[in-house]
KOLKE-879719 format. One line per field, with one value per atom (N, C-alpha, C, O): residue in three letters; z, x, y; residue number from 1. Coordinates in steps of 0.1 Angstrom, whole numbers, always signed. Example, Ala and Ser with C-alpha at 12.3 -4.5 7.8 and 13.67 -1.06 7.14 Angstrom:
<pts>
aa ALA/ALA/ALA/ALA/SER/SER/SER/SER
w +78/+78/+78/+85/+71/+71/+79/+80
u +132/+123/+132/+142/+128/+137/+129/+134
v -57/-45/-33/-33/-22/-11/+0/+11
i 1/1/1/1/2/2/2/2
</pts>
This chain:
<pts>
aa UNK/UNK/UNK/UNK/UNK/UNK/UNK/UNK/UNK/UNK/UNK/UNK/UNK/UNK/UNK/UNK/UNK/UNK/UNK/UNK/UNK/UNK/UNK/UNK/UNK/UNK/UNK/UNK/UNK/UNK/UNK/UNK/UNK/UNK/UNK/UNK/UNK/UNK/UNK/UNK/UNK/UNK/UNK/UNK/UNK/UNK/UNK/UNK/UNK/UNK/UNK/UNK/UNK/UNK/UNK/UNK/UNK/UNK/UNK/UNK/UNK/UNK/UNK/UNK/UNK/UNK/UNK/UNK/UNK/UNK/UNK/UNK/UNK/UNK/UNK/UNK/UNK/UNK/UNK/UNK/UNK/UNK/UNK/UNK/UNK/UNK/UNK/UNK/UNK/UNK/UNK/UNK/UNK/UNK/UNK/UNK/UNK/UNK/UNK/UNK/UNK/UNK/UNK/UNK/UNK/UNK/UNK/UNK/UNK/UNK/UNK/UNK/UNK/UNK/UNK/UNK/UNK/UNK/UNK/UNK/UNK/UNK/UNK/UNK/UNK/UNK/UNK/UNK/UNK/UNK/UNK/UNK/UNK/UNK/UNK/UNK/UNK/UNK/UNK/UNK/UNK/UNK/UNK/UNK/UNK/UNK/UNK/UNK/UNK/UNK/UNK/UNK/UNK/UNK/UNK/UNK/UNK/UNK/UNK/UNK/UNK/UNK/UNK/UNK/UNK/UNK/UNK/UNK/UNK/UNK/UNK/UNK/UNK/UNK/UNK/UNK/UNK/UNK/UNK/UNK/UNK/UNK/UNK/UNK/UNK/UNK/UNK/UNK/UNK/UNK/UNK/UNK/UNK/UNK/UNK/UNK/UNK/UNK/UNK/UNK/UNK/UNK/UNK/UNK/UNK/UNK/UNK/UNK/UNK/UNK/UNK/UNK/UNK/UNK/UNK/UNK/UNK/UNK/UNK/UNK/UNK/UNK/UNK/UNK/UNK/UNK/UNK/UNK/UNK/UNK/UNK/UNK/UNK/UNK/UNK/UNK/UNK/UNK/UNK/UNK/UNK/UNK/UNK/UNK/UNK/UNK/UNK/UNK/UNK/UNK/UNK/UNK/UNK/UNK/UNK/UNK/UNK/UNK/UNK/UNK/UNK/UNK/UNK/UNK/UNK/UNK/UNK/UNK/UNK/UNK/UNK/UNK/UNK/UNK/UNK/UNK/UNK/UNK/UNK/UNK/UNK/UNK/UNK/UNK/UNK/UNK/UNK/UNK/UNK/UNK/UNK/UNK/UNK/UNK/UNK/UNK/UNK/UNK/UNK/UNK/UNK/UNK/UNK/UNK/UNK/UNK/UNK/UNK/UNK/UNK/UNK/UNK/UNK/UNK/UNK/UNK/UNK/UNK/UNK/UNK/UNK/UNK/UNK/UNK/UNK/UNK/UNK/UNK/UNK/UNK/UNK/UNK/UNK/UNK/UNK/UNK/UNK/UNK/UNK/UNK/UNK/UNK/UNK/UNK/UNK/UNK/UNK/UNK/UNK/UNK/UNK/UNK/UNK/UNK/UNK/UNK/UNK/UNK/UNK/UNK/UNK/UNK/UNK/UNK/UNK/UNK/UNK/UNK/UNK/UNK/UNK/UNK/UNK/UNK/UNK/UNK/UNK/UNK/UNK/UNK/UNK/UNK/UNK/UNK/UNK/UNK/UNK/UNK/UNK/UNK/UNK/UNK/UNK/UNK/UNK/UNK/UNK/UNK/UNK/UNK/UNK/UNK/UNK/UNK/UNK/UNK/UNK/UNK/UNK/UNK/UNK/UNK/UNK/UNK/UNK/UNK/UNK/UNK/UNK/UNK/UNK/UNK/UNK/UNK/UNK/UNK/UNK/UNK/UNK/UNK/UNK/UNK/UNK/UNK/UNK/UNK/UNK/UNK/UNK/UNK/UNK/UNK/UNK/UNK/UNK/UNK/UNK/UNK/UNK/UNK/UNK/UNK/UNK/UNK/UNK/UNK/UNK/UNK/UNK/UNK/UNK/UNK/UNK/UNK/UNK/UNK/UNK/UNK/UNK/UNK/UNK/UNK/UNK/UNK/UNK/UNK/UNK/UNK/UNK/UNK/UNK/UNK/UNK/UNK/UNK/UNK/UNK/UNK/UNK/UNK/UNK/UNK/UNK/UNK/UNK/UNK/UNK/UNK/UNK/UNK/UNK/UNK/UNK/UNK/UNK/UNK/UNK/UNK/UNK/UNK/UNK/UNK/UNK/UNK/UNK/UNK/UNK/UNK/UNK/UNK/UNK/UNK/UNK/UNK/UNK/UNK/UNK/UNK/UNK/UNK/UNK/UNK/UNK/UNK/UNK/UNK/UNK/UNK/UNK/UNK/UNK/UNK/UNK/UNK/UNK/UNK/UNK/UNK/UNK/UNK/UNK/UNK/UNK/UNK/UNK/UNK/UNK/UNK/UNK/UNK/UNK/UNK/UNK/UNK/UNK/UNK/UNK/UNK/UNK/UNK/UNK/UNK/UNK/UNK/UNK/UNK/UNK/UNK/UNK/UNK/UNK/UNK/UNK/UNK/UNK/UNK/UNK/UNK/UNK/UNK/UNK/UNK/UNK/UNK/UNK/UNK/UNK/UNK/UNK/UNK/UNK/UNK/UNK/UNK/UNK/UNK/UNK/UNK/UNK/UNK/UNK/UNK/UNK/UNK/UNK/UNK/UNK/UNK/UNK/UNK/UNK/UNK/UNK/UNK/UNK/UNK/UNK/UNK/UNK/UNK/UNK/UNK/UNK/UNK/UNK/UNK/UNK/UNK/UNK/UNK/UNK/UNK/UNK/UNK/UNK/UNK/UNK/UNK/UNK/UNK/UNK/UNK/UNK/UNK/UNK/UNK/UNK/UNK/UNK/UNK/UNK/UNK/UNK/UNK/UNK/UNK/UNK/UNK/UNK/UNK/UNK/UNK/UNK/UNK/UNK/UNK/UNK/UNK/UNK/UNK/UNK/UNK/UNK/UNK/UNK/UNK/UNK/UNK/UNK/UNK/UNK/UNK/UNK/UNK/UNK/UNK/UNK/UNK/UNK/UNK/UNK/UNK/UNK/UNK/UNK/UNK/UNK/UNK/UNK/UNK/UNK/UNK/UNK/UNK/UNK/UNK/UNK/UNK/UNK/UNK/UNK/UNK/UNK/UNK/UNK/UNK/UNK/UNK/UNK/UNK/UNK/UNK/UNK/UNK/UNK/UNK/UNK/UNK/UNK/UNK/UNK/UNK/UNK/UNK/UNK/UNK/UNK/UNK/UNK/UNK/UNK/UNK/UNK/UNK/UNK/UNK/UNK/UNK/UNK/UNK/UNK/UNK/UNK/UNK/UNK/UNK/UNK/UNK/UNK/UNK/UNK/UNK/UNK/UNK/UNK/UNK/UNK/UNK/UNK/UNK/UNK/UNK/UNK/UNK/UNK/UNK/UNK/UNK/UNK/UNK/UNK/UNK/UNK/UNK/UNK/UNK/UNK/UNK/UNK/UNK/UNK/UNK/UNK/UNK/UNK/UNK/UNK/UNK/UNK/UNK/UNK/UNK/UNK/UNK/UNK/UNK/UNK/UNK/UNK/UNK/UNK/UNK/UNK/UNK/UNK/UNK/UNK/UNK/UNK/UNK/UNK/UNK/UNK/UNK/UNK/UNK/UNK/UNK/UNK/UNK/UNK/UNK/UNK/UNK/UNK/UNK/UNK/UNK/UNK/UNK/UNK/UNK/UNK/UNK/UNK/UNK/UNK/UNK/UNK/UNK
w -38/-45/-35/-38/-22/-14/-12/-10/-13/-7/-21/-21/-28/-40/-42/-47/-36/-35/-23/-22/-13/-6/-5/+4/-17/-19/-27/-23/-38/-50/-36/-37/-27/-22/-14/-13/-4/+6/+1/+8/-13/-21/-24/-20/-32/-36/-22/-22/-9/-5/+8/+14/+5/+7/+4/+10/-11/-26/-24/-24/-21/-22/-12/-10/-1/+9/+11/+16/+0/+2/-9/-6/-17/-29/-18/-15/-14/-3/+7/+11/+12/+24/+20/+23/+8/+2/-5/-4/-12/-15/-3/-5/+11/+20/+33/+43/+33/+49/+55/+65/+45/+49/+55/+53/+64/+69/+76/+78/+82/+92/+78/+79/+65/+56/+59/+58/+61/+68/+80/+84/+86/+102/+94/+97/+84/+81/+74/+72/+68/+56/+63/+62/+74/+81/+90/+94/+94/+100/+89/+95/+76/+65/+63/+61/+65/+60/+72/+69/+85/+98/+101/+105/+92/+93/+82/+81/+76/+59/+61/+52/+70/+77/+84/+82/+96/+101/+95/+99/+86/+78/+68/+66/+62/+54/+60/+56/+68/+74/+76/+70/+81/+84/+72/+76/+60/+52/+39/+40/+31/+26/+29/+24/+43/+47/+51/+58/+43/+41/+36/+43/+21/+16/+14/+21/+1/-2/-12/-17/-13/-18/-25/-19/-39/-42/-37/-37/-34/-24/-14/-16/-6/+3/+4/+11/-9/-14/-17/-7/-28/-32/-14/-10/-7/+6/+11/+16/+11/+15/+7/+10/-3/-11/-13/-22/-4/-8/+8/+11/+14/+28/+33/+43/+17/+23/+20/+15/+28/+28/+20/+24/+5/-6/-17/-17/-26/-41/-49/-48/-60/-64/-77/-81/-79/-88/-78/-82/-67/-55/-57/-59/-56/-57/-68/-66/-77/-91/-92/-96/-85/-88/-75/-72/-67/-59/-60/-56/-70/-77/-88/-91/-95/-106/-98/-101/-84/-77/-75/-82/-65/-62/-69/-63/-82/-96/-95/-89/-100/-102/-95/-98/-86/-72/-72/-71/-71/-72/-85/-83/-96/-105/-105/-108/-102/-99/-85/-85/-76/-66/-68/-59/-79/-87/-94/-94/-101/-111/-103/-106/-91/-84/-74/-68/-72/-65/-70/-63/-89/-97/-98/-97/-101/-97/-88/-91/-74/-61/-62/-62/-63/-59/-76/-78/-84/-101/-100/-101/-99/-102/-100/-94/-105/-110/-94/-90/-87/-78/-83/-84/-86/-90/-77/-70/-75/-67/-76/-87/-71/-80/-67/-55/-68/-61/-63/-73/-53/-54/-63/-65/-69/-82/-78/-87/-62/-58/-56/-54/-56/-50/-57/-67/-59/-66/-70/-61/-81/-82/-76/-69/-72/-61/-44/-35/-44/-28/-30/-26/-34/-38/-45/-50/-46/-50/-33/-25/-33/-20/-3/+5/-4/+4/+2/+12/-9/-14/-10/-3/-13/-10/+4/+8/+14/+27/+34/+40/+33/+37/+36/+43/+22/+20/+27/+34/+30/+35/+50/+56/+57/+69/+72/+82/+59/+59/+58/+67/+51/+43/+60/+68/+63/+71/+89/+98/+90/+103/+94/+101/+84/+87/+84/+86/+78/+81/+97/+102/+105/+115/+126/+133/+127/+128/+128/+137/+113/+104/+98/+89/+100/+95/+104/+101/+114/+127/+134/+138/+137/+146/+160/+168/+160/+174/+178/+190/+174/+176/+171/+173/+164/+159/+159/+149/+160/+167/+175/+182/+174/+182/+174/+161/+183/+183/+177/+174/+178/+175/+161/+160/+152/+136/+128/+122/+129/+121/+127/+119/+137/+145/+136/+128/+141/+136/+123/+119/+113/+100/+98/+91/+104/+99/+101/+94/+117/+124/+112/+109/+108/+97/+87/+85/+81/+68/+69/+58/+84/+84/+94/+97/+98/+100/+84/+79/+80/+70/+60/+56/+56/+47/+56/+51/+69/+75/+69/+63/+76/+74/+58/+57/+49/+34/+20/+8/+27/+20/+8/-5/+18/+7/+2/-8/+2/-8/-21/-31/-18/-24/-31/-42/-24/-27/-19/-19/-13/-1/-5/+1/-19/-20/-14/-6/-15/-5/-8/+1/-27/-27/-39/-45/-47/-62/-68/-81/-61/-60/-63/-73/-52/-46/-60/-66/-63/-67/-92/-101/-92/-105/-109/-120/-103/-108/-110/-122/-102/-102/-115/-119/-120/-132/-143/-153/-139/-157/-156/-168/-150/-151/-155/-163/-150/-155/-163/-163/-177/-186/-198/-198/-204/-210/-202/-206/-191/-183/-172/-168/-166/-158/-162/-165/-161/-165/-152/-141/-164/-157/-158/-158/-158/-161/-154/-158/-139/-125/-124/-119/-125/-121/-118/-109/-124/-124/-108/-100/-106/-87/-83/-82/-82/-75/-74/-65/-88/-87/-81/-72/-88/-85/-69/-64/-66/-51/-43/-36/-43/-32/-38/-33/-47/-54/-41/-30/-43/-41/-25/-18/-19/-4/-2/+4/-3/-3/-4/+6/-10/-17/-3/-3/+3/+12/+25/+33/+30/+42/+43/+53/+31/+34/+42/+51/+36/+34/+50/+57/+53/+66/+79/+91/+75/+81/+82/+92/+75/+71/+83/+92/+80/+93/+106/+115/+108/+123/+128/+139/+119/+125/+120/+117/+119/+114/+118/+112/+131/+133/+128/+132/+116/+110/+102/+98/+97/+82/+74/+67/+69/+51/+46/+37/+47/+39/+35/+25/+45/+53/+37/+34/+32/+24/+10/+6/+2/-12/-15/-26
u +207/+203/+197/+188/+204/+200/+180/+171/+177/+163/+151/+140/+159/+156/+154/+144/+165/+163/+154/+149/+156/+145/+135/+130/+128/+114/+113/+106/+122/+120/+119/+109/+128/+126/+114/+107/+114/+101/+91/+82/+88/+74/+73/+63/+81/+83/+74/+64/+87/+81/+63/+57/+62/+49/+40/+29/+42/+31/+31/+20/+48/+45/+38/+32/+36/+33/+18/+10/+18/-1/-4/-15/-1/-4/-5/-16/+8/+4/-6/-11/-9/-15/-32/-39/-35/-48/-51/-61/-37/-39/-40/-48/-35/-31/-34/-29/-40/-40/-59/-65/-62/-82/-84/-79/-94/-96/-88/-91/-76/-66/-55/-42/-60/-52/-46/-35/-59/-59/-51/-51/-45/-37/-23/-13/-23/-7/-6/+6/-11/-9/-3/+9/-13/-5/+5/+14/+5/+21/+28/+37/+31/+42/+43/+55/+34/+37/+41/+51/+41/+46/+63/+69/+67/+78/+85/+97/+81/+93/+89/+93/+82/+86/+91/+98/+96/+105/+118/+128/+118/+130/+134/+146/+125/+132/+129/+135/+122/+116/+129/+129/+136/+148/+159/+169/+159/+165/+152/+153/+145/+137/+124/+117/+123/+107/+96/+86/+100/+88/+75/+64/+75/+63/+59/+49/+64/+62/+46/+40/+40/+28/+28/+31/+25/+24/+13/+16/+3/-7/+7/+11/+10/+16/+28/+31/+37/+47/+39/+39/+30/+27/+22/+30/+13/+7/+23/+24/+33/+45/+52/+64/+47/+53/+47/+48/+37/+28/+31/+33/+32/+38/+53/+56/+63/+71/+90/+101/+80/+93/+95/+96/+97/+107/+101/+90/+111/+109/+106/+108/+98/+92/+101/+96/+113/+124/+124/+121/+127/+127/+113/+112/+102/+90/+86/+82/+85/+86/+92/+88/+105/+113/+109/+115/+101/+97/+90/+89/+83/+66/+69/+61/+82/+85/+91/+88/+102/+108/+93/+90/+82/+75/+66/+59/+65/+53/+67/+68/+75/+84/+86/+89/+83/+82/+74/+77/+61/+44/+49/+48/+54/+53/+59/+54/+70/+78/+78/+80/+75/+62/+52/+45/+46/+35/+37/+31/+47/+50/+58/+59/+63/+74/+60/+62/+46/+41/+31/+25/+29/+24/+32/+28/+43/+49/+47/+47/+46/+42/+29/+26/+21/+3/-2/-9/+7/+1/-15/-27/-10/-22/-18/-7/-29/-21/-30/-40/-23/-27/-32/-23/-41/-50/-59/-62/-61/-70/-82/-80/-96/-104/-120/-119/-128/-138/-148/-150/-152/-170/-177/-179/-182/-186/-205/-214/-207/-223/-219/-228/-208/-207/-207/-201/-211/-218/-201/-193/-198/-181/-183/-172/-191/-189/-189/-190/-189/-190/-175/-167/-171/-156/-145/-134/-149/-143/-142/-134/-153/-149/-143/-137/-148/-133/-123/-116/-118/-102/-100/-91/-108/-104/-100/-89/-113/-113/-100/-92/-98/-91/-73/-63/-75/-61/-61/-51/-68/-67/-66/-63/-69/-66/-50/-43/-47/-30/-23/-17/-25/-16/-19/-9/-29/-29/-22/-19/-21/-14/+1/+10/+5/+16/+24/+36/+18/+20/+23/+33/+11/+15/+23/+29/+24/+34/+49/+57/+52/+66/+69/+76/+66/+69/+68/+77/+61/+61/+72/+78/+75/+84/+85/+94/+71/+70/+71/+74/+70/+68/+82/+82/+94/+105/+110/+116/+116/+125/+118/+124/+103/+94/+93/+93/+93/+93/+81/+81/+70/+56/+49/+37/+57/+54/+50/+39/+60/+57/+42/+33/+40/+29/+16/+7/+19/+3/+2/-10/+15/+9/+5/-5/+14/+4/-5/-14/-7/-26/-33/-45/-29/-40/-43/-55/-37/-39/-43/-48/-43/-50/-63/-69/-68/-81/-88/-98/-79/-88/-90/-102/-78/-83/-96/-102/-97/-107/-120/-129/-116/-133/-133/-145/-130/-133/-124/-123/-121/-113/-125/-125/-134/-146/-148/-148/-154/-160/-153/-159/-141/-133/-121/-117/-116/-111/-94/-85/-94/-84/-71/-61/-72/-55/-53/-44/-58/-52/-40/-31/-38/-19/-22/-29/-16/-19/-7/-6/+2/+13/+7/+9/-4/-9/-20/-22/-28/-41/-40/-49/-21/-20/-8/-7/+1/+11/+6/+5/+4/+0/-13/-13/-19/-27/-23/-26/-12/-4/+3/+5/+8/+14/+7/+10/-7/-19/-28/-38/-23/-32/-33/-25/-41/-48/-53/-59/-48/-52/-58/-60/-62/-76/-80/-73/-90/-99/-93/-91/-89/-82/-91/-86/-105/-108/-113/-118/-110/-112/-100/-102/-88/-78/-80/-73/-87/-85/-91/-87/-98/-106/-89/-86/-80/-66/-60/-56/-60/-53/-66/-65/-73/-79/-89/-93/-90/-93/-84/-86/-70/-61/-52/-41/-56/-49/-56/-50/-71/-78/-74/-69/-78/-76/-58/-59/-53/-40/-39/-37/-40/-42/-56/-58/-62/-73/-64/-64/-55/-48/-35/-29/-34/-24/-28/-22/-40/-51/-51/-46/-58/-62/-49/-51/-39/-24/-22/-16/-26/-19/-31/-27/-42/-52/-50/-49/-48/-44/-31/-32/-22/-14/-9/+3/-15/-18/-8/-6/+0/+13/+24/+35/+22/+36/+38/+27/+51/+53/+47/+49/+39/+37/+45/+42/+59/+71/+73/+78/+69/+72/+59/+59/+52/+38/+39/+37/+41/+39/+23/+20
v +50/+37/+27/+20/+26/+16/+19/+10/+31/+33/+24/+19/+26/+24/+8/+2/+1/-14/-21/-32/-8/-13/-14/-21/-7/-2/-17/-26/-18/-29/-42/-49/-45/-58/-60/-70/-46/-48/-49/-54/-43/-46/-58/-64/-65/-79/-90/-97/-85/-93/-94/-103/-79/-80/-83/-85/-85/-89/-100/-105/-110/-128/-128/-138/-117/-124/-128/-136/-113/-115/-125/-129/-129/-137/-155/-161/-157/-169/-170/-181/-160/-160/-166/-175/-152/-152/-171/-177/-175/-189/-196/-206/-196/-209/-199/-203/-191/-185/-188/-192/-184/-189/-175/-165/-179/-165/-156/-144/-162/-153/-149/-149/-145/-139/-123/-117/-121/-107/-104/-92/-110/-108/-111/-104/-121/-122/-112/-111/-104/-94/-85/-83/-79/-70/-76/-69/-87/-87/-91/-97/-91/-86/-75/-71/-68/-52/-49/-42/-49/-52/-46/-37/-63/-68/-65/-69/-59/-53/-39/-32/-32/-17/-17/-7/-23/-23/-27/-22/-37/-40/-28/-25/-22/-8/+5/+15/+7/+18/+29/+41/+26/+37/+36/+40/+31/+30/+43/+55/+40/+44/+54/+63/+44/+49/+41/+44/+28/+19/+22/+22/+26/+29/+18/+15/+7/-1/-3/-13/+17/+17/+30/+41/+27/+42/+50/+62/+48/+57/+66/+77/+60/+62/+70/+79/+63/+77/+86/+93/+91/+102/+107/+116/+104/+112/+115/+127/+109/+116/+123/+127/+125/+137/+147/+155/+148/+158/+166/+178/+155/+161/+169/+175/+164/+175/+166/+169/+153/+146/+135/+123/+139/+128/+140/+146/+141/+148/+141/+129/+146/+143/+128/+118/+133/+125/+109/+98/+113/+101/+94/+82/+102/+95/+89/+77/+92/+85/+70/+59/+75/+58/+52/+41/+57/+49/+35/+23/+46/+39/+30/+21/+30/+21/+11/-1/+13/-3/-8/-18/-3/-6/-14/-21/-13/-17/-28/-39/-24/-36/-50/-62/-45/-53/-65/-77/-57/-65/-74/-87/-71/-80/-92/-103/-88/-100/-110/-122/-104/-114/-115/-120/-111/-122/-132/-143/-130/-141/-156/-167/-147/-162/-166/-177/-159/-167/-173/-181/-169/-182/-194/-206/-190/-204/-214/-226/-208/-215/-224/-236/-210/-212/-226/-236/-218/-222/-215/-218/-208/-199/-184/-181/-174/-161/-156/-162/-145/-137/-125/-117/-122/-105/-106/-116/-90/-84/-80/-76/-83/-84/-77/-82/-70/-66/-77/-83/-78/-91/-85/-73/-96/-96/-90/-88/-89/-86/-71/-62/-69/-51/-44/-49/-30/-23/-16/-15/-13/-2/+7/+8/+17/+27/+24/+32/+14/+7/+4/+13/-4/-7/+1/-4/+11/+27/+34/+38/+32/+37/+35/+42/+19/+11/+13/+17/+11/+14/+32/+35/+39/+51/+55/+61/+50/+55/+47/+54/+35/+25/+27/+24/+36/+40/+52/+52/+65/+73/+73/+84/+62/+61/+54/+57/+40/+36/+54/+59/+60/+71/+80/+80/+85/+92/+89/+98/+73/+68/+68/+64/+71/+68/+80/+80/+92/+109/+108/+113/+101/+105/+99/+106/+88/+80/+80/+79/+81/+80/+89/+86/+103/+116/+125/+134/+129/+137/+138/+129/+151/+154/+153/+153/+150/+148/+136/+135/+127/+115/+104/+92/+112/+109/+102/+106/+88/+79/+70/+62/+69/+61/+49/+50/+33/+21/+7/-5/+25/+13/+17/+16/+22/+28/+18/+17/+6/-6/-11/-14/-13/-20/-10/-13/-2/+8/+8/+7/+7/+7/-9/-13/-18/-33/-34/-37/-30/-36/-25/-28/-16/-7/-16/-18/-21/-29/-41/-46/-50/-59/-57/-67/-45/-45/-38/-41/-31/-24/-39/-40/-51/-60/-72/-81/-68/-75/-69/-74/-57/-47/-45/-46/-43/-39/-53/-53/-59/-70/-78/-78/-82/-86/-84/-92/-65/-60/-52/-49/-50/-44/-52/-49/-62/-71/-71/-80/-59/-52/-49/-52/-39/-36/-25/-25/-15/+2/+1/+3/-2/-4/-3/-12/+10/+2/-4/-3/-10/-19/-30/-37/-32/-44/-49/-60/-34/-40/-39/-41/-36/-33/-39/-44/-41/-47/-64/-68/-71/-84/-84/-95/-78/-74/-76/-83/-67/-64/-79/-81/-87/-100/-106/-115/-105/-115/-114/-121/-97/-95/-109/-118/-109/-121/-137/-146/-137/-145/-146/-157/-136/-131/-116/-107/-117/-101/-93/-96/-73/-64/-53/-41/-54/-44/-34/-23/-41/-32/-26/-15/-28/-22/-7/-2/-1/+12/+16/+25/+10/+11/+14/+26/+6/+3/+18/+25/+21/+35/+50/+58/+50/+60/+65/+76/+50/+48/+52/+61/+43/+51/+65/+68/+72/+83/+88/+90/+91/+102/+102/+111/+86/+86/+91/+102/+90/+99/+110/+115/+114/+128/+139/+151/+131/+136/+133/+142/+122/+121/+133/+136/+136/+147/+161/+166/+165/+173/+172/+180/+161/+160/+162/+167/+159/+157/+170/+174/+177/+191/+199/+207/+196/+202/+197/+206/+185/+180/+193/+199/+194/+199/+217/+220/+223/+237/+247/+258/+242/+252/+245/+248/+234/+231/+242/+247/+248/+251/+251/+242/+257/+256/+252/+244/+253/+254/+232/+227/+228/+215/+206/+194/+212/+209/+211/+223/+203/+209/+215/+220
i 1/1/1/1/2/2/2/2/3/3/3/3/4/4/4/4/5/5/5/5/6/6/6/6/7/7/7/7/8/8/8/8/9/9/9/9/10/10/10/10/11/11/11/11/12/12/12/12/13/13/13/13/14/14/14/14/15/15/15/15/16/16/16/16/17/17/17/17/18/18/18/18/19/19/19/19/20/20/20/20/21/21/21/21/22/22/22/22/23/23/23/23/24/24/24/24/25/25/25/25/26/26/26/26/27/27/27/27/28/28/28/28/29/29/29/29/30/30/30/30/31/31/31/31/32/32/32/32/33/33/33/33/34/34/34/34/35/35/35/35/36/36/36/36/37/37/37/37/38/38/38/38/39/39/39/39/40/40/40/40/41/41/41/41/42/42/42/42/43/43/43/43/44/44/44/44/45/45/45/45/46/46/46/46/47/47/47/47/48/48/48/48/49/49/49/49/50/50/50/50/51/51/51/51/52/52/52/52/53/53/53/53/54/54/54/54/55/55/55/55/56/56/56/56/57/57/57/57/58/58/58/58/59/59/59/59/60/60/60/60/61/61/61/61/62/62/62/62/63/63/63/63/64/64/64/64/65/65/65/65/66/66/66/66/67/67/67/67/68/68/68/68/69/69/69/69/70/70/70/70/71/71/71/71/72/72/72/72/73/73/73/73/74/74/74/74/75/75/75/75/76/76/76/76/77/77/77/77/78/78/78/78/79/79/79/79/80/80/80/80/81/81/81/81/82/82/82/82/83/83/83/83/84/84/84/84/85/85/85/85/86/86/86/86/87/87/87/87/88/88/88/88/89/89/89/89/90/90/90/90/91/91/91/91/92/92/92/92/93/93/93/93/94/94/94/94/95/95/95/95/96/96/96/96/97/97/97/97/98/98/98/98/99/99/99/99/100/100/100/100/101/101/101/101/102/102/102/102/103/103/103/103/104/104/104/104/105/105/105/105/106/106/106/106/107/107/107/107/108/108/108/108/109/109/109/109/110/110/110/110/111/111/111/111/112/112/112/112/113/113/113/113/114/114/114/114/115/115/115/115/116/116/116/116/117/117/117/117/118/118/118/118/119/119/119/119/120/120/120/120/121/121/121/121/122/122/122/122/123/123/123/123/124/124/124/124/125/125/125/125/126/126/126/126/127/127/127/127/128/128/128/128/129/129/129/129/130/130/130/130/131/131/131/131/132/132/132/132/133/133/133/133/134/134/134/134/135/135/135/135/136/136/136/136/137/137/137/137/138/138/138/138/139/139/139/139/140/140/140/140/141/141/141/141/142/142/142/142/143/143/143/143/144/144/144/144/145/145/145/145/146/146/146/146/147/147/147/147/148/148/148/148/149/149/149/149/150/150/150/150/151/151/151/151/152/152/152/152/153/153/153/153/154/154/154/154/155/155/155/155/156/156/156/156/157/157/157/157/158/158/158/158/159/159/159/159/160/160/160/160/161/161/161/161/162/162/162/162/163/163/163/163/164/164/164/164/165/165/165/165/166/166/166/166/167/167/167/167/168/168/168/168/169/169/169/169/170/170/170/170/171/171/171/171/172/172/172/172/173/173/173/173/174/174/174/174/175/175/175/175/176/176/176/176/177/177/177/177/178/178/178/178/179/179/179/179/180/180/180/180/181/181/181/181/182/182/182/182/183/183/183/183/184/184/184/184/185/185/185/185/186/186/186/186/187/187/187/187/188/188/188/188/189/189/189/189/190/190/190/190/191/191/191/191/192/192/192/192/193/193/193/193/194/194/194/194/195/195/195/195/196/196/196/196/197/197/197/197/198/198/198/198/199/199/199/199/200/200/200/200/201/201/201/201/202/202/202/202/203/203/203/203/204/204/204/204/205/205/205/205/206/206/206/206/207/207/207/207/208/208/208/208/209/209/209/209/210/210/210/210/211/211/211/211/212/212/212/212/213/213/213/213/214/214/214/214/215/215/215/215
</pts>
């Protein structure tokens, strides 16, 4: 159960975090993002894992380590999460937080940010926070934040920077009839695929693991 509230709180509060930041941060939104996601992997990281993304569960369940029952309710604390640090950071902001793509960018440009973007979070943190080799090491939280705040530097614009579909669907469904949802689907299907390709790639990096270790 505890992994389970971990997922539900450290999503929560990575969501408020990005919801304030994007209202009140200006351009250094992107540096605090990732030092939230930073700072609530290291706060749950050795408790659950620190997914805090379903992209990121699923690339770890594909890797070996969490079942599939585990992962599921990952993805519902996690959805649960986003929602409810949406709704307490309408309160704040008075205004709703949705992730939304630039309205000049083409959907396959911004399909494909979210894809690659997540496949590079999913794939540092296969290797990072799941490696045997690397076990018990100190700088997991660091590499997965600076990922998320260069990737919302480099692809934030155009995409609108969730590589979470925590990030880029829960805050949505809180804001159906009151901002247009009709991109949401980029959120999921962008970081499905990039997950689903970091495993892929995890699994080639390291070719004398187990099979057994891989769904």
């Amino acid at each position: 159960m505890r992994n389970y509230i971990t997922e539900f709180i450290g999503t929560f509060l990575f969501i408020f975090s990005i919801a304030l930041s994007v209202a009140h941060a200006g351009a250094l939104a992107p540096l605090a993002i990732g030092a939230a996601l930073m700072c609530v992997v290291y706060m749950g990281g050795h408790i659950s894992g620190g997914h805090y993304n379903p992209a990121v569960t699923l690339a770890v369940y594909l890797r070996g380590r969490i079942n599939g029952q585990d992962g599921i309710i990952y993805v519902v604390c996690q959805l649960l999460g986003a929602m409810l640090a949406s709704l307490v950071a309408a309160v704040v902001t008075e205004r709703f937080f949705v992730v939304a793509p630039s309205t000049s960018v083409p959907v396959t440009s911004a399909l494909l940010v979210e894809m690659v973007f997540t496949f590079a979070l999913c794939l540092v943190v296969l290797n990072v926070a799941t490696d045997d080799e690397v076990r018990g090491n100190s700088h997991y939280g660091l590499a997965i934040g600076f990922t998320v705040a260069v990737a919302a530097f480099a692809g934030g614009s155009v995409s609108g920077g969730a590589f979470n579909p925590a990030v880029g669907i829960g805050p949505a469904l809180v804001a159906i009839g009151q901002v247009p949802s009709e991109h949401i689907w980029i959120y999921a299907l962008g970081p499905v695929v990039g997950a689903v390709l970091a495993a892929a790639a995890y699994r080639l990096q390291h070719p004398r693991t187990s099979a057994v270790a891989f769904r």
